[in-house]
Wavefront OBJ file of the C-alpha trace (Angstrom):
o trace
v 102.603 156.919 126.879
v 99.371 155.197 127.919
v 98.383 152.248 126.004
v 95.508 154.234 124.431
v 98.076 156.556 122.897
v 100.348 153.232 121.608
v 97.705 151.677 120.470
v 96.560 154.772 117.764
v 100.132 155.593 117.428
v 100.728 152.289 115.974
v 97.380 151.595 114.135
v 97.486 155.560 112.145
v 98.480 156.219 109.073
v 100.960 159.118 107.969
v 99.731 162.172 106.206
v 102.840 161.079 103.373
v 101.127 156.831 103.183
v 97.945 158.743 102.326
v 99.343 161.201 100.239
v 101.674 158.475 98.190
v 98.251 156.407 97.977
v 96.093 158.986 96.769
v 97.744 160.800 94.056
v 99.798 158.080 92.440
v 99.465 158.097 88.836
v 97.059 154.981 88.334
v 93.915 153.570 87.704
v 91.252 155.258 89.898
v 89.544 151.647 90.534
v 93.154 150.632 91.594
v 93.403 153.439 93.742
v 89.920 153.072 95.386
v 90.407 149.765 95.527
v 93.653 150.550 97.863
v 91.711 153.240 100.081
v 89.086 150.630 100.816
v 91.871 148.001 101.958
v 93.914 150.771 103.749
v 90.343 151.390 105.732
v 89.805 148.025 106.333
v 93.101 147.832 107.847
v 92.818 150.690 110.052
v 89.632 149.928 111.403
v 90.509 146.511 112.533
v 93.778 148.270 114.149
v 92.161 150.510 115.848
v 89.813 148.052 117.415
v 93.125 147.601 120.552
v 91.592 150.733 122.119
v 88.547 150.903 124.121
v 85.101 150.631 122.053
v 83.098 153.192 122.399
v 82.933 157.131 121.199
v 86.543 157.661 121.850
v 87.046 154.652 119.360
v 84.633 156.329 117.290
v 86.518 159.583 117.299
v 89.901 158.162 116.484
v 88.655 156.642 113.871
v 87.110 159.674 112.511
v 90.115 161.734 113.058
v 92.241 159.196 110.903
v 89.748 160.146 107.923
v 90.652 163.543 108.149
v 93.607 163.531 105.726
v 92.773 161.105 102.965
v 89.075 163.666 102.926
v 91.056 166.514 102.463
v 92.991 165.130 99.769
v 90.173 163.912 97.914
v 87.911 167.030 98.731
v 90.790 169.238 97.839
v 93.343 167.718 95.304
v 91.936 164.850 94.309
v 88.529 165.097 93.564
v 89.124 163.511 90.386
v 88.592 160.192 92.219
v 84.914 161.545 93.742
v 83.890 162.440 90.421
v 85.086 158.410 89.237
v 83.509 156.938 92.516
v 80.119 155.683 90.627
v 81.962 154.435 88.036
v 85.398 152.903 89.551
v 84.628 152.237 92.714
v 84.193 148.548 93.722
v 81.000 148.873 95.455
v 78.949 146.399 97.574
v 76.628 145.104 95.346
v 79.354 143.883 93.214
v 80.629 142.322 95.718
v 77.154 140.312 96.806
v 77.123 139.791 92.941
v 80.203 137.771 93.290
v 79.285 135.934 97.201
v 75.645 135.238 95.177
v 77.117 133.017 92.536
v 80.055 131.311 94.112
v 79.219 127.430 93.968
v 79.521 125.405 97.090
v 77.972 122.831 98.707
v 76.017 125.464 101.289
v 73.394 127.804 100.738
v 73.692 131.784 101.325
v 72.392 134.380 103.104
v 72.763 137.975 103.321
v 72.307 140.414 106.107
v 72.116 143.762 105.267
v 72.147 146.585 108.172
v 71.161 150.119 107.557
v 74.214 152.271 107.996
v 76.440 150.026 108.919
v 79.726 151.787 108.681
v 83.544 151.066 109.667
v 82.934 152.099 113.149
v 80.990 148.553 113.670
v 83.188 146.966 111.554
v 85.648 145.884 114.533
v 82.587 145.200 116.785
v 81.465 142.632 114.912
v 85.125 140.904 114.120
v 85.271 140.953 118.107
v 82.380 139.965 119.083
v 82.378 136.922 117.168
v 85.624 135.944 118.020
v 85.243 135.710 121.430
v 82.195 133.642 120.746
v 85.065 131.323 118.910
v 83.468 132.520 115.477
v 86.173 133.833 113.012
v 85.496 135.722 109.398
v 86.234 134.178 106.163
v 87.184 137.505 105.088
v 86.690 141.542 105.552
v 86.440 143.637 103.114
v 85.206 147.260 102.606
v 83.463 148.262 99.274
v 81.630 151.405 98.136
v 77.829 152.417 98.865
v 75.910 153.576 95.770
v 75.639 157.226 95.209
v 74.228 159.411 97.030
v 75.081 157.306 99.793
v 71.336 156.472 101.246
v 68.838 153.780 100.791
v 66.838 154.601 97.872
v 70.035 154.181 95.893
v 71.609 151.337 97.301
v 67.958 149.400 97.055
v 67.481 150.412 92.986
v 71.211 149.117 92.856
v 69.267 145.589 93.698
v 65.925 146.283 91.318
v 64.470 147.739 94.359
v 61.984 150.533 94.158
v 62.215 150.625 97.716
v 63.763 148.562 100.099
v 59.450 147.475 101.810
v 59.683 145.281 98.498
v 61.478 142.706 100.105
v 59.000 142.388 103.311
v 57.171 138.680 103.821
v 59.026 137.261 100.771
v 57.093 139.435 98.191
v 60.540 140.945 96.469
v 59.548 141.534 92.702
v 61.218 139.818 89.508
v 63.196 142.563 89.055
v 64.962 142.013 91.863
v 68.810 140.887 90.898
v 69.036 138.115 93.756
v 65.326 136.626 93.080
v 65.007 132.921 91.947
v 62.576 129.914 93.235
v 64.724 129.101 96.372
v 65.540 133.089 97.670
v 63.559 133.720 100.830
v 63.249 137.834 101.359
v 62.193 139.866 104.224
v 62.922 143.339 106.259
v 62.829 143.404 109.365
v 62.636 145.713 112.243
v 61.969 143.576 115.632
v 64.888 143.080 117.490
v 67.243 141.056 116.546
v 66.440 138.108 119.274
v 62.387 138.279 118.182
v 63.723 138.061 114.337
v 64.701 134.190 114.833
v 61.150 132.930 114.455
v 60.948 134.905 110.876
v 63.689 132.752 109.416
v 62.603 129.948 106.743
v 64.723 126.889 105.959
v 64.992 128.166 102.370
v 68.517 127.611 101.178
v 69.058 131.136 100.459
v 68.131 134.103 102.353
v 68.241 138.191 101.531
v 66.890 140.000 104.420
v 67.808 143.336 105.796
v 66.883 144.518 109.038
v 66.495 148.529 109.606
v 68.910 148.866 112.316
v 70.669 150.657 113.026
v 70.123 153.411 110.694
v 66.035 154.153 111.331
v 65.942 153.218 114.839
v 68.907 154.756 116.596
v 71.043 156.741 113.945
v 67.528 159.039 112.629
v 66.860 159.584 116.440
v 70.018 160.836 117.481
v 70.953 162.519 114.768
v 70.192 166.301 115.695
v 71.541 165.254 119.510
v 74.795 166.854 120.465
v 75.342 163.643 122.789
v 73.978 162.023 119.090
v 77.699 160.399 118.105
v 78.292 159.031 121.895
v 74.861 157.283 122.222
v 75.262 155.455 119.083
v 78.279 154.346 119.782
v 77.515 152.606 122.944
v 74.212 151.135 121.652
v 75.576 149.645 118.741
v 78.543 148.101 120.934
v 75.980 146.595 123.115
v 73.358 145.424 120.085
v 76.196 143.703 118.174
v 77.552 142.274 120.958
v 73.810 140.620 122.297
v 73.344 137.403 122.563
v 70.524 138.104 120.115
v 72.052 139.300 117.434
v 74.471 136.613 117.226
v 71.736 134.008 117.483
v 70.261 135.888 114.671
v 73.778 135.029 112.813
v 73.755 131.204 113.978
v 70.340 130.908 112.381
v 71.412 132.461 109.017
v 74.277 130.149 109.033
v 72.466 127.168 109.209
v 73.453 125.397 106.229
v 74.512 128.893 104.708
v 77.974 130.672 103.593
v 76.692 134.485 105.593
v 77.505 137.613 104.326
v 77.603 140.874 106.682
v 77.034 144.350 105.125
v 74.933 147.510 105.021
v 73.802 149.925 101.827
v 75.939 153.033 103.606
v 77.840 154.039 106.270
v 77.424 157.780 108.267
v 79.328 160.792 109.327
v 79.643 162.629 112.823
v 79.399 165.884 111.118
v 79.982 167.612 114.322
v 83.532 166.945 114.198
v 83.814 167.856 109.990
v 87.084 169.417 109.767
v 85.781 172.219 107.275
v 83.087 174.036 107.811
v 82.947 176.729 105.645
v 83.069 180.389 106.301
v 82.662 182.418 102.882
v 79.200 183.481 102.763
v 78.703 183.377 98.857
v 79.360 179.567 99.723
v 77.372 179.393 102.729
v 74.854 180.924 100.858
v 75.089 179.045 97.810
v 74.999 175.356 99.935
v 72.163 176.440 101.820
v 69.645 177.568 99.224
v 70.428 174.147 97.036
v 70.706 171.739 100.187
v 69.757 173.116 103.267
v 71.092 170.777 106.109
v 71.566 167.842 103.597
v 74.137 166.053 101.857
v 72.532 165.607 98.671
v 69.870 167.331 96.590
v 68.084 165.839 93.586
v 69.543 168.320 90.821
v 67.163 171.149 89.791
v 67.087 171.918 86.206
v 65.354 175.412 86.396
v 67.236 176.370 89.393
v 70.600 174.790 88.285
v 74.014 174.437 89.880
v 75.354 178.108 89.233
v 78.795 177.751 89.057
v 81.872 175.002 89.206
v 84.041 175.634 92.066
v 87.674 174.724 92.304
v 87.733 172.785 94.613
v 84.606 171.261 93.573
v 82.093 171.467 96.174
v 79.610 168.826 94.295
v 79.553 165.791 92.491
v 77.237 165.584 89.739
v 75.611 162.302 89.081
v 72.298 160.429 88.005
v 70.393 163.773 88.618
v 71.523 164.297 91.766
v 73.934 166.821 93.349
v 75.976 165.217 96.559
v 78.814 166.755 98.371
v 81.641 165.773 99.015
v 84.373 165.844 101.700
v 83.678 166.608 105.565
v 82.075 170.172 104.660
v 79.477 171.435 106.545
v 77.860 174.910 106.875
v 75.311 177.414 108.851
v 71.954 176.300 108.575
v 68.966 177.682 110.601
v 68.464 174.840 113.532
v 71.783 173.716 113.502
v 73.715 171.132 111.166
v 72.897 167.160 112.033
v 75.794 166.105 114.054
v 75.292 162.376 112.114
v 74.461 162.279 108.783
v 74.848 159.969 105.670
v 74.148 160.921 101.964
v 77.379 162.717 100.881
v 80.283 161.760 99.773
v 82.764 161.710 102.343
v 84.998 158.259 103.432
v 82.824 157.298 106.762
v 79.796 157.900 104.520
v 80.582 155.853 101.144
v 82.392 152.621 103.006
v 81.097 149.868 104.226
v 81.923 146.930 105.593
v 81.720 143.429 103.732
v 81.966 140.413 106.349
v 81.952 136.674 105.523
v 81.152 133.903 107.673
v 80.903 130.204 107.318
v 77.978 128.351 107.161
v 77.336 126.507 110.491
l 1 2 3 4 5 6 7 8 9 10 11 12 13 14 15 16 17 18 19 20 21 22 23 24 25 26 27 28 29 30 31 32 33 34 35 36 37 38 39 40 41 42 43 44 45 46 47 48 49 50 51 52 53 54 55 56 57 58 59 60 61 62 63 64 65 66 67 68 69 70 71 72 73 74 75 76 77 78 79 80 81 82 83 84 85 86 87 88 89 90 91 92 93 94 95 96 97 98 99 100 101 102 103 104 105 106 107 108 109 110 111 112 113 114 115 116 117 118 119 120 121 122 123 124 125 126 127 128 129 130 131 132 133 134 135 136 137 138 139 140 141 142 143 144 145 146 147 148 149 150 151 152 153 154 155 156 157 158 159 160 161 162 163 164 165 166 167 168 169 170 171 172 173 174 175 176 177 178 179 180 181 182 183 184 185 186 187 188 189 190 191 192 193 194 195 196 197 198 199 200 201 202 203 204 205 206 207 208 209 210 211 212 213 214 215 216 217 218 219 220 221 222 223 224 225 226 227 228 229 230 231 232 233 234 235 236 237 238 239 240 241 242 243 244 245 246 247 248 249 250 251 252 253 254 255 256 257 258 259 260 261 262 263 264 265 266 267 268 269 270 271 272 273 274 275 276 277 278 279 280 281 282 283 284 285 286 287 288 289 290 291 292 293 294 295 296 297 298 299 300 301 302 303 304 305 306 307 308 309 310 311 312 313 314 315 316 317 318 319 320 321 322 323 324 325 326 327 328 329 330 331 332 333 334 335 336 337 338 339 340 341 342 343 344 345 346 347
């Protein structure tokens, strides 16, 4: 055995640990609550192989069971998600208001999902930086922007550029200094203030690299080697050493993404087919049309219904004219609705 295949025989979990875990009689914020930690876990385990798409891919293929079981048996805990789910911005709500002697910042990345979660934990480590803690919450729903930014009294996430973020914002006060950004990360240092607490969120690596690779068969492999190089730069961990001036920093992202080339169902009745791609073409989610409803409730559900939306859930994908992305975010599927939540000391 190679010590590829030791390392992901000893990080996986059994098709029985999931199975225990996900359809134990109990809460369903207990149980999500578990799924996020048993994530967390294996993400951080699998980091002993080699970074890069084959990391990627194991980690993928270790969703493949606890999906099915939600998608298929337990979809009872999809429909709860919204509700039950500890999500990120609960969990800034709590790093926000914790009283310490430092200030705070927050770094938000666009799509940052549990494949970078290990690249960051690494990469700072061998620059003699270790976490606080990791943690993985849920995104909003659908998983995407729009939401997670209205989550924060957002009505986009452009509100925060130059310090302009409105009242309604949920993190705004006197001494809050707001921007997005989209330089890279080494020409960002020069837009950080001495304000004791910073909320910025930077675009990356959702708009520039995710969006551009997305229809790409070679899509999944690119991203994976660009965001093990970005988060291992020099300049995105000065970017870091500047936020932590002074400042407890917190690490996250408003979603995470899905190779949907390597979905494990893609489905094959054509009444289905049919149905998924008059309401959402090649998307994930659909705002929910009220004179060209839902037609029927499958068993399996196909859907979740929520805030006027309709999202789907579980790796399911299906024949679309063009081709189905090969990344994608928006649904509701594990690599999609966790993210990482990453705490480091201020400096």
């Amino acid at each position: 055995m190679t010590a590829s295949q030791k390392a992901t025989s000893m990080s996986s979990v059994s098709a029985e640990e999931w199975l225990h875990l996900i359809l134990k009689p109990a809460d369903s914020t207990d149980i999500w609550t578990a799924i996020f930690a048993q994530l967390r876990d294996l993400s951080l385990s699998l980091a002993s192989l080699p970074i890069g798409k084959g990391w990627a891919d194991s980690l993928h293929r270790e969703t493949i069971v606890p999906d099915r079981l939600l998608a298929d048996s337990a979809w009872d805990l999809w429909q709860d998600f919204a509700r039950c789910a500890p999500t990120v911005v609960d969990e800034l709500k709590k790093f926000w208001v914790q009283t310490t002697a430092s200030g705070t910042a927050v770094l938000v990345l666009d799509g940052l999902s549990l494949r970078e979660l290990p690249l960051i934990v690494q990469s700072g480590q061998s620059r003699g930086l270790s976490t606080v803690r990791v943690e993985v919450r849920g995104s909003e729903v659908p998983s995407e922007t729009d939401r997670f930014a209205a989550a924060l009294g957002l009505p986009s996430r452009s509100k925060l550029y130059n310090n302009l973020a409105p009242g309604t914002f949920i993190f705004s006060g006197p001494d809050v200094y707001t921007d997005l950004l989209d330089a890279p990360f080494a020409d960002c240092l020069g837009a950080i203030p001495s304000s004791p607490r910073l909320f910025l969120w930077h675009k990356w690596p959702d708009e520039p690299l995710i969006h551009l690779h997305a229809d790409k068969k070679d899509g999944p492999g690119v991203v994976a080697g660009q965001t093990k190089a970005e988060l291992g730069s020099d300049g995105f961990w000065a970017l870091v050493d500047r936020m932590r001036q002074g400042r407890r920093l917190l690490i996250t992202g408003d979603h995470g993404y899905a190779a949907s080339s390597d979905f494990s169902n893609e489905e094959k009745n054509e009444d289905t087919i049919k149905l998924l791609r008059t309401h959402f073409g090649a998307s994930r989610c659909v705002q929910e049309n009220l004179q060209a409803p839902w037609p029927r409730q499958h068993l399996p559900p196909l859907v979740v219904r929520h805030d006027g939306w309709l999202v789907v859930t579980g790796q399911r994908k299906w024949a679309v004219q063009g081709g189905f992305p090969h990344l994608c975010h928006r649904g509701l599927s594990l690599l999609e609705a966790s993210v990482p939540v990453i705490e480091y000391p201020a400096k």
